[in-house]
FIKENU-949269 format. One record per atom (N, C-alpha, C): residue number from 1; atom name; x, y, z. Coordinates in Angstrom, 2 decimals. Example, Ala and Ser with C-alpha at 12.3 -4.5 7.8 and 13.67 -1.06 7.14 Angstrom:
2
+-----+----+---------+---------+---------+
!   i ! at !       u !       v !       w !
+-----+----+---------+---------+---------+
!   1 !  N !   13.19 !   -5.69 !    7.80 !
!   1 ! CA !   12.30 !   -4.50 !    7.80 !
!   1 !  C !   13.20 !   -3.30 !    7.80 !
!   2 !  N !   12.85 !   -2.25 !    7.08 !
!   2 ! CA !   13.67 !   -1.06 !    7.14 !
!   2 !  C !   12.90 !    0.03 !    7.87 !
+-----+----+---------+---------+---------+
// end
This chain:
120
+-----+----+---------+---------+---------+
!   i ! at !       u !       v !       w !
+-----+----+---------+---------+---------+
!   1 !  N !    0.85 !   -1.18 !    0.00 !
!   1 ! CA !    0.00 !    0.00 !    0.00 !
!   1 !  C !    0.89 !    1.24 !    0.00 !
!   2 !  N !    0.76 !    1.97 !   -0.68 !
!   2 ! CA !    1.34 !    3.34 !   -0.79 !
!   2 !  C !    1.30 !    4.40 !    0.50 !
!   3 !  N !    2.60 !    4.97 !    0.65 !
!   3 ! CA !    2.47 !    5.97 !    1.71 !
!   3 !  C !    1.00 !    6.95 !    1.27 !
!   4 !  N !    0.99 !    7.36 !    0.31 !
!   4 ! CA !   -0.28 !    8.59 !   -0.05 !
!   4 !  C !   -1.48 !    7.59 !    0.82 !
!   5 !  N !   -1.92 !    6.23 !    0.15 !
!   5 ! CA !   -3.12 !    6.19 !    0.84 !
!   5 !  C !   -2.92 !    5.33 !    1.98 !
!   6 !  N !   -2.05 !    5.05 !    3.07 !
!   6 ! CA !   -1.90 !    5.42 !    4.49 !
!   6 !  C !   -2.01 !    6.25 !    4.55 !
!   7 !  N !   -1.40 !    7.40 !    4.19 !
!   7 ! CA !   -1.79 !    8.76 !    4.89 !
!   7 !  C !   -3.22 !    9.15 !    4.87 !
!   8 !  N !   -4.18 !    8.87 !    4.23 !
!   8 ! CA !   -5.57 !    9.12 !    4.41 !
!   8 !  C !   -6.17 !    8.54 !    4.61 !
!   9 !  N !   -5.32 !    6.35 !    5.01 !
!   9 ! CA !   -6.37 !    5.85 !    6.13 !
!   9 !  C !   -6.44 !    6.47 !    7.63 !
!  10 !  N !   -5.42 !    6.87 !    7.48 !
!  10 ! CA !   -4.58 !    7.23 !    9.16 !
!  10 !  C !   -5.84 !    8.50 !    9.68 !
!  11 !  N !   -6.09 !    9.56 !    8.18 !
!  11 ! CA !   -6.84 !   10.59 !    8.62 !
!  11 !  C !   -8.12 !   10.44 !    8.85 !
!  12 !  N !   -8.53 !    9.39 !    7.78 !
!  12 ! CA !   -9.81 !    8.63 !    7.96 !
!  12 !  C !  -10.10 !    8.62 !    9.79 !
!  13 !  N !   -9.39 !    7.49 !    9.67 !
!  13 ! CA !   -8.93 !    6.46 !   11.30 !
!  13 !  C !   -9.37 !    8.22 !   12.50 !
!  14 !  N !   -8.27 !    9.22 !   11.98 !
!  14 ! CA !   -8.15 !   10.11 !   12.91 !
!  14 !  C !   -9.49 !   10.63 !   13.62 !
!  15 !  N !   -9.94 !   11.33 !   12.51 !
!  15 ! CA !  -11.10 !   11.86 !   12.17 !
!  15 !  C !  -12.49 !   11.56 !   12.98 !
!  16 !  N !  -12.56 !    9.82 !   12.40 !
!  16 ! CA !  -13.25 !    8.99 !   13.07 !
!  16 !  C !  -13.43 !    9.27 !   14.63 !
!  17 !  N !  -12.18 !    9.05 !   15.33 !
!  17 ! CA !  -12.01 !    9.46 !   16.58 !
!  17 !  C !  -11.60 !   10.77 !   17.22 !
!  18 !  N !  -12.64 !   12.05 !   16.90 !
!  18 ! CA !  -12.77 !   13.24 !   17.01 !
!  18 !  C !  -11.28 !   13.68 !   17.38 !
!  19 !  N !  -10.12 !   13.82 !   16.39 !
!  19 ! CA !   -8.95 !   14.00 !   15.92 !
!  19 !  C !   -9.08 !   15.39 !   14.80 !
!  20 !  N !   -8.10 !   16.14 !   15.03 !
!  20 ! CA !   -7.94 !   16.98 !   13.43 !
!  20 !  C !   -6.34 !   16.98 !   13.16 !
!  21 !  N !   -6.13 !   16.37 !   11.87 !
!  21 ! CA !   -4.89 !   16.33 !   11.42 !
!  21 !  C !   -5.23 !   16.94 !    9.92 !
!  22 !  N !   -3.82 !   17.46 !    9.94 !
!  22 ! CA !   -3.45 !   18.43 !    8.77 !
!  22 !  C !   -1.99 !   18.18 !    8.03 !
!  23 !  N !   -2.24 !   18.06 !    7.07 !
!  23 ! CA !   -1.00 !   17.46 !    6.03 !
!  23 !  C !   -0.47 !   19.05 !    6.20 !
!  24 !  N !    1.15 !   17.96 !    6.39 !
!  24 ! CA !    2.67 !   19.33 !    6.91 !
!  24 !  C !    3.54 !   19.37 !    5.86 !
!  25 !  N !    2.91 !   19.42 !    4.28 !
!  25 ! CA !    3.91 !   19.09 !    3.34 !
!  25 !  C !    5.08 !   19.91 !    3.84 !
!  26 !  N !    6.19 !   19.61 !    3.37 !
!  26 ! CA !    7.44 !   20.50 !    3.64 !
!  26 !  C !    8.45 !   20.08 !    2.83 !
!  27 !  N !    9.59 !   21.20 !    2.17 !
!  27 ! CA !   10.11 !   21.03 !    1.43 !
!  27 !  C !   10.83 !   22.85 !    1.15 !
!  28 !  N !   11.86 !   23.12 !    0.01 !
!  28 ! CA !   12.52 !   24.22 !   -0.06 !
!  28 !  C !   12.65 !   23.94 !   -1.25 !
!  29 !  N !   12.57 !   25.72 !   -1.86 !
!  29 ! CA !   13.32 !   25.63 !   -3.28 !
!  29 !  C !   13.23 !   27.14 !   -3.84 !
!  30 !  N !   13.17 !   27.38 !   -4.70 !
!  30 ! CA !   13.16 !   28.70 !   -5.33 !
!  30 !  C !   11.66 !   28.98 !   -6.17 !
!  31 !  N !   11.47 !   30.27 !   -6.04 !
!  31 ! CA !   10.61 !   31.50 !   -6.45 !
!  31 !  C !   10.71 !   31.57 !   -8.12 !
!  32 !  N !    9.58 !   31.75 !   -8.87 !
!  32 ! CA !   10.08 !   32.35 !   -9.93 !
!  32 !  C !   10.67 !   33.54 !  -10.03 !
!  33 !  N !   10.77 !   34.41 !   -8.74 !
!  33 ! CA !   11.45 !   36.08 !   -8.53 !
!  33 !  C !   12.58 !   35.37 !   -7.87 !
!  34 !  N !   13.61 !   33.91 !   -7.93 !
!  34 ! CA !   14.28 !   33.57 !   -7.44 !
!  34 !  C !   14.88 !   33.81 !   -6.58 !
!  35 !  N !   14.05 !   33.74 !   -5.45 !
!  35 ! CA !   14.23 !   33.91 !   -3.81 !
!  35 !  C !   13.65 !   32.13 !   -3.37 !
!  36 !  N !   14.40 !   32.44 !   -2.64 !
!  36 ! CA !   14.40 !   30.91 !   -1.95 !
!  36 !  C !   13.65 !   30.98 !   -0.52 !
!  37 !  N !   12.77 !   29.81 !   -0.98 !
!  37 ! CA !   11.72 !   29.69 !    0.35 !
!  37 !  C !   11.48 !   28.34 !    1.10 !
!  38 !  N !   11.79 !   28.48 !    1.87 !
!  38 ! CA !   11.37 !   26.71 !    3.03 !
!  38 !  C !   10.04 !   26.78 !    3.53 !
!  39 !  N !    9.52 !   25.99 !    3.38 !
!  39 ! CA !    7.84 !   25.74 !    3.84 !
!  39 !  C !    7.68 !   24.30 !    4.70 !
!  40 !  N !    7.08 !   24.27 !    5.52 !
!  40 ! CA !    6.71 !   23.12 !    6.40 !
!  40 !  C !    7.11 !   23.08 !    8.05 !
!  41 !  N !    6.17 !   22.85 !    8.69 !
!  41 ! CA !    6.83 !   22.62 !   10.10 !
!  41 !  C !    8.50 !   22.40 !   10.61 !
!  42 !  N !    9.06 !   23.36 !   11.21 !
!  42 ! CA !   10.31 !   22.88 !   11.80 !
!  42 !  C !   11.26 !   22.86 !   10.65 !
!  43 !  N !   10.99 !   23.56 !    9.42 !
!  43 ! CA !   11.88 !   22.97 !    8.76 !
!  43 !  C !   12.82 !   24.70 !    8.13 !
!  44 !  N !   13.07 !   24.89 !    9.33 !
!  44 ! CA !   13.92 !   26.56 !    9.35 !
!  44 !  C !   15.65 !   26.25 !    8.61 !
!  45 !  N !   15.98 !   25.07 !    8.42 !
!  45 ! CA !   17.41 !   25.49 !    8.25 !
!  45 !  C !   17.70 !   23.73 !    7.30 !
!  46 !  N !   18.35 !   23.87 !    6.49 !
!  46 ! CA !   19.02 !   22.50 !    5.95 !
!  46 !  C !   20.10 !   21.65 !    6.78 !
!  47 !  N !   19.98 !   22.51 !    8.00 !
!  47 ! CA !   20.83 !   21.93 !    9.00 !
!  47 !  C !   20.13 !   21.19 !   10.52 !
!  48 !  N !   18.70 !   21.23 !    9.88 !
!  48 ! CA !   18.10 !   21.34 !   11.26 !
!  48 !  C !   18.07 !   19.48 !   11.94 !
!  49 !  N !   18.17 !   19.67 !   13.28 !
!  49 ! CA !   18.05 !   18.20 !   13.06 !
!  49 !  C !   17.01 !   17.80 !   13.93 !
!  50 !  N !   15.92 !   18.27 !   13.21 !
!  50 ! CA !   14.59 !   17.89 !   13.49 !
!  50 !  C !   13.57 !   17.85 !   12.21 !
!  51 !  N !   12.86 !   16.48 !   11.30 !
!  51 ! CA !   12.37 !   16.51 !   10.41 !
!  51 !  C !   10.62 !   16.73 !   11.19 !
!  52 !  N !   10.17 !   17.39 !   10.78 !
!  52 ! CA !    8.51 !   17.40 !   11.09 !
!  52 !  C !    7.43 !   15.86 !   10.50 !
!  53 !  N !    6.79 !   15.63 !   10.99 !
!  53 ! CA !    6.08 !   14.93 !   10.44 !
!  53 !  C !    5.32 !   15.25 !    9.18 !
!  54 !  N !    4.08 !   13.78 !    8.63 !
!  54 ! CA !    3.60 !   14.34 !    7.80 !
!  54 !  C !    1.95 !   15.05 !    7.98 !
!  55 !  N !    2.04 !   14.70 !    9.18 !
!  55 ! CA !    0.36 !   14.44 !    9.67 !
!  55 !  C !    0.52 !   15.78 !   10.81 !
!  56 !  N !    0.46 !   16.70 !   11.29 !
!  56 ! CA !    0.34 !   17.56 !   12.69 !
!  56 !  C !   -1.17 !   17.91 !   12.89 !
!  57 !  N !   -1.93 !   17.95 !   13.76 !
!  57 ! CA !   -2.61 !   18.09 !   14.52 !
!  57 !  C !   -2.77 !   18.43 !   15.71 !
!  58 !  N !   -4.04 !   18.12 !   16.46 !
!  58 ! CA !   -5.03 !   17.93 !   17.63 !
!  58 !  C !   -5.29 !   16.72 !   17.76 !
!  59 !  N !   -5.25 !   16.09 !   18.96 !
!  59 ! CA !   -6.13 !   14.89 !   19.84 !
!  59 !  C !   -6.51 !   15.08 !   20.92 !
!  60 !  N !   -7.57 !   15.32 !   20.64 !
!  60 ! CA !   -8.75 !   15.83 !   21.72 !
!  60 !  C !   -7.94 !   14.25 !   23.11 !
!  61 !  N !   -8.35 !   14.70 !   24.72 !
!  61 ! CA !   -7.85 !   14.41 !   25.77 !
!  61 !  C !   -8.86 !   14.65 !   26.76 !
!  62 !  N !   -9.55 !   13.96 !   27.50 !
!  62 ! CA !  -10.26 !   14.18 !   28.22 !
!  62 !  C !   -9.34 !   14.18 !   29.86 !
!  63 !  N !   -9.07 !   15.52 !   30.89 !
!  63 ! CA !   -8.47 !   14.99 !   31.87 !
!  63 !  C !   -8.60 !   14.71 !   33.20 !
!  64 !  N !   -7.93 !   14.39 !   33.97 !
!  64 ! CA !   -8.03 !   13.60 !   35.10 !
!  64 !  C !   -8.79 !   14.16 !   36.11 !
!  65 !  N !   -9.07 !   14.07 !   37.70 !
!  65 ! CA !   -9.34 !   14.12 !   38.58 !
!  65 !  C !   -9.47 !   16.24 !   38.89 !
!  66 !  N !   -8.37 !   16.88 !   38.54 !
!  66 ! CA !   -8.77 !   18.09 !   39.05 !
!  66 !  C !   -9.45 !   18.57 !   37.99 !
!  67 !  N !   -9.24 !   18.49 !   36.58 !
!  67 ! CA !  -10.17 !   19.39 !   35.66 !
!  67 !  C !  -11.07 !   17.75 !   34.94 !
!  68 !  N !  -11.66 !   17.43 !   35.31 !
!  68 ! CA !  -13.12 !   16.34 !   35.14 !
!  68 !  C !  -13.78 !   16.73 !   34.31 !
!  69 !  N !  -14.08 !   16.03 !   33.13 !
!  69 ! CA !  -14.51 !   16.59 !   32.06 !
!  69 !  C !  -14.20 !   17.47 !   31.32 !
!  70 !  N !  -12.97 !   18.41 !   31.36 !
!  70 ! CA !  -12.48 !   19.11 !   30.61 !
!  70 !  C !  -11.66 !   18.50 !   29.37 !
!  71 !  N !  -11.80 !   19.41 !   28.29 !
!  71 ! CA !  -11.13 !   18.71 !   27.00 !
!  71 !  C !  -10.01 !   19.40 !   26.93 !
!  72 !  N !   -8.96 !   19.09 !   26.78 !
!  72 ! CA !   -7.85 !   19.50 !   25.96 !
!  72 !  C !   -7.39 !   18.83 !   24.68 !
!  73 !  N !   -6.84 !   19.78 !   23.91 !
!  73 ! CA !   -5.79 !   19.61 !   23.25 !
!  73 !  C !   -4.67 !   19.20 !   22.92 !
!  74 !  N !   -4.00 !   17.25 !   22.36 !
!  74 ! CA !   -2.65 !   17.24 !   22.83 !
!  74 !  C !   -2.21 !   17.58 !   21.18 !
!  75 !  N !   -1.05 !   17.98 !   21.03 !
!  75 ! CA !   -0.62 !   18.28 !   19.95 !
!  75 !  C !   -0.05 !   16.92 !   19.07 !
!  76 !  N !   -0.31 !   16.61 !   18.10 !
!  76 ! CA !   -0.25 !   14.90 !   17.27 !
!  76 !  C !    0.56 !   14.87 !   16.36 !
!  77 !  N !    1.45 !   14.54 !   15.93 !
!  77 ! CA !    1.90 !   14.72 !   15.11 !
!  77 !  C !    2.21 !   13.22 !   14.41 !
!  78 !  N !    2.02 !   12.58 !   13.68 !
!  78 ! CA !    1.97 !   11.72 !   12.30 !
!  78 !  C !    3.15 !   11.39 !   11.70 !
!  79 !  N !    3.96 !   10.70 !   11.23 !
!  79 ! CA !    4.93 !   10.35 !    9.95 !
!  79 !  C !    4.33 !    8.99 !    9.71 !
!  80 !  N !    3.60 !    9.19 !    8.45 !
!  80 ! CA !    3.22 !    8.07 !    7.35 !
!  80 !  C !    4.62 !    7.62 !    6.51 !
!  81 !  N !    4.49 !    5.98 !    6.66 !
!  81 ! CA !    5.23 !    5.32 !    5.96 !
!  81 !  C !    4.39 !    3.90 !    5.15 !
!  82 !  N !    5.25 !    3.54 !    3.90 !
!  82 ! CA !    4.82 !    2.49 !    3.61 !
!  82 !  C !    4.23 !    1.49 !    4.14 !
!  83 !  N !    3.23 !    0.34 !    3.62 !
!  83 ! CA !    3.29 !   -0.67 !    4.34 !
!  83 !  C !    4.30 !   -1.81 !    4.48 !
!  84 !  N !    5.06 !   -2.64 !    5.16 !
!  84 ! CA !    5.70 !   -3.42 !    5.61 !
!  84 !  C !    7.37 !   -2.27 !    5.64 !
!  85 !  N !    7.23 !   -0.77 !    6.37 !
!  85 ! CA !    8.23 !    0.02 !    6.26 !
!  85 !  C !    9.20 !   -0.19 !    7.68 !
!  86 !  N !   10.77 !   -0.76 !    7.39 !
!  86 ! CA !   10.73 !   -1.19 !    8.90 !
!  86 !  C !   12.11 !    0.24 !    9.29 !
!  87 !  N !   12.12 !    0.40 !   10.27 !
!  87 ! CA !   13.05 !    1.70 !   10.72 !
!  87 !  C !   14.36 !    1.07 !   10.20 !
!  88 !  N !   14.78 !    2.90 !    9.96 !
!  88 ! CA !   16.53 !    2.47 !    9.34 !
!  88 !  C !   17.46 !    3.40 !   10.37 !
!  89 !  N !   17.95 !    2.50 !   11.57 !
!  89 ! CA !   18.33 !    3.50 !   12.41 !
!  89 !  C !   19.84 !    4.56 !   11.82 !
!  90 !  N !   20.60 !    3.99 !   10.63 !
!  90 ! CA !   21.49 !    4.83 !   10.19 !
!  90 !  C !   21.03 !    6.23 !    9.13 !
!  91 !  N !   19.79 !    5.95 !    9.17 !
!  91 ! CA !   19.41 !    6.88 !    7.73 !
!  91 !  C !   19.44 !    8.12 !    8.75 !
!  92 !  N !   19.46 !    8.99 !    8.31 !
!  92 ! CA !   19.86 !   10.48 !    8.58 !
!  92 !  C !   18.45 !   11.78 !    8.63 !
!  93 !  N !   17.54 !   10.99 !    7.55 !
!  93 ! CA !   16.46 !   11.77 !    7.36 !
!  93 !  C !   15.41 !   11.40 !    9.01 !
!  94 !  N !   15.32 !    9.69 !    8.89 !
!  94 ! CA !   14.55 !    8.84 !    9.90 !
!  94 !  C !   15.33 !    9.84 !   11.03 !
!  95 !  N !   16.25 !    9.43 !   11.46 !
!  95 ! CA !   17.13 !   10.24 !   12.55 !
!  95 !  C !   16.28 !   11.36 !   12.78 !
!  96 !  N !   16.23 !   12.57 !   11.92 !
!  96 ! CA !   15.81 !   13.74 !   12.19 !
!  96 !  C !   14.35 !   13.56 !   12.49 !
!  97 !  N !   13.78 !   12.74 !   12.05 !
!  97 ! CA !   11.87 !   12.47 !   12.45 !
!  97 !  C !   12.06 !   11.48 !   13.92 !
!  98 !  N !   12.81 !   10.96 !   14.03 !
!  98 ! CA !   12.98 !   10.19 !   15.60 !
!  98 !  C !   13.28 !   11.52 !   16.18 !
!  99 !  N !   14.07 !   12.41 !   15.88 !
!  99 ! CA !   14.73 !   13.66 !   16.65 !
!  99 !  C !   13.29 !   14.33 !   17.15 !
! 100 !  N !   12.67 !   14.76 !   16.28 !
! 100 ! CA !   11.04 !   15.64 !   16.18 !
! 100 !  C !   10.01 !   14.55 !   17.24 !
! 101 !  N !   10.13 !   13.62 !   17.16 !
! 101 ! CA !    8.80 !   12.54 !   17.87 !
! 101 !  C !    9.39 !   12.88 !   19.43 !
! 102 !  N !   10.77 !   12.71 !   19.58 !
! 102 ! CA !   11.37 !   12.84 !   21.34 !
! 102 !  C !   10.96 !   14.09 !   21.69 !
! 103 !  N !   11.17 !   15.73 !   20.59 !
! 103 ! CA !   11.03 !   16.50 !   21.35 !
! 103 !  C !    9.28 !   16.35 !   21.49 !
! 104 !  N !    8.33 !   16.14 !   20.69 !
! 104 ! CA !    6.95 !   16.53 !   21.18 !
! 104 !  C !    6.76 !   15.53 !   22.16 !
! 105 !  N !    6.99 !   14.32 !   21.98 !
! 105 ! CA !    6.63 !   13.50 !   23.66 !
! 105 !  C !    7.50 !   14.16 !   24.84 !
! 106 !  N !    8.39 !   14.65 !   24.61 !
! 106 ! CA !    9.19 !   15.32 !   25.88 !
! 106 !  C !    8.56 !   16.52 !   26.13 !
! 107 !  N !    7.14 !   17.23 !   25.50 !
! 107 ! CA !    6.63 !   17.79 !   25.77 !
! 107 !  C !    5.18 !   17.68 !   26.04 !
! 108 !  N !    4.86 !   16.32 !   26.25 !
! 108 ! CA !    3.60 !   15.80 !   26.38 !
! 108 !  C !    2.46 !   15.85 !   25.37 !
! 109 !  N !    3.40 !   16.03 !   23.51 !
! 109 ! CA !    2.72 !   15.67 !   22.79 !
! 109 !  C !    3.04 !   13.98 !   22.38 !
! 110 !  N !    1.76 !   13.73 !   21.27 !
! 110 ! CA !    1.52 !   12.11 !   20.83 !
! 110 !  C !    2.76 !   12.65 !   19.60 !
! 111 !  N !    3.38 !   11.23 !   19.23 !
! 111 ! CA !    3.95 !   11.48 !   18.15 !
! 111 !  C !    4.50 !   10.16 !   17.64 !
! 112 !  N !    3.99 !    9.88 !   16.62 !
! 112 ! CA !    4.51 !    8.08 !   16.49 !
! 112 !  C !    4.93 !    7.94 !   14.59 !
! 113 !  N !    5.43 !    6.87 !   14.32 !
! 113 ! CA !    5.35 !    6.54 !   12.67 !
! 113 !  C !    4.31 !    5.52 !   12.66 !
! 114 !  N !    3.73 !    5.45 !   11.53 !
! 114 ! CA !    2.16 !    4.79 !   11.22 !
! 114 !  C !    2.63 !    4.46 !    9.68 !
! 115 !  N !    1.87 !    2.91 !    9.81 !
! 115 ! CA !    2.09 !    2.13 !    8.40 !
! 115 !  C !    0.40 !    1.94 !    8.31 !
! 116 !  N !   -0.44 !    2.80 !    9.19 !
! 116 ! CA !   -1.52 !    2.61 !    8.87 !
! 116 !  C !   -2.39 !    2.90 !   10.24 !
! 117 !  N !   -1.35 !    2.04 !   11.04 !
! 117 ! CA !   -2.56 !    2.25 !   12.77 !
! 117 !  C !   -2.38 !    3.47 !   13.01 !
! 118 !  N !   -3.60 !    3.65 !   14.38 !
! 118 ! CA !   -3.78 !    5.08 !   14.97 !
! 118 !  C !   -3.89 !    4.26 !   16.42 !
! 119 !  N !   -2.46 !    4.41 !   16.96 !
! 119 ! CA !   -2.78 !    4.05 !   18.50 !
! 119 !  C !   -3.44 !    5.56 !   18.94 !
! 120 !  N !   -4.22 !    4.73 !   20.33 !
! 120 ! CA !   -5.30 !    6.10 !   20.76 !
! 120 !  C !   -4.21 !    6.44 !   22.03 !
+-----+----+---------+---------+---------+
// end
């Protein structure tokens, strides 16, 4: 199965479970007034060593004991991969999207790679 349509079972999947995810295309290049522009989450420098996902969002959170019934917001972030895609811990790009998943869980966002599932 193709990364494109994982990526819109995943949103399907999301969706389903009162989720909002938003495709983070990202990428750099030049202007026809040839000025050079970087577009996409996190992606400020060709040096950066943090790749953004492809999926960023909301996942709604219902929380605990002092705010009861209150909803929050955790921030989600997505990297769609092939199906049967297995990690390449030397690749350099993977590196920088493992780099991006530590900092949002080290900030108490969700952040995982998906060959299709949506752990809740």
């Amino acid at each position: 199965m193709s990364e494109a349509k994982i990526l819109n079972e995943v949103r399907l999947k999301a969706s389903a479970a009162g989720w909002r995810l938003f495709r983070n295309n990202s990428g750099a290049g030049k202007l026809e007034n040839g000025s050079f522009v970087r577009w996409g989450l996190a992606n400020d420098s060709p040096h950066s060593q943090h790749a953004s996902a492809d999926l960023i969002g909301i996942k709604p959170v219902i929380v605990t004991q002092e705010m009861v019934g209150t909803t929050i917001g955790v921030f989600a972030s997505i990297e769609t991969k092939t199906e049967g895609w297995k990690p390449r811990p030397n690749d350099p790009h993977e590196q920088r999207q493992r780099n991006w998943q530590e900092l949002v869980r080290s900030l108490g966002g969700y952040a995982i790679f998906s060959t299709g599932e949506l752990e809740e």
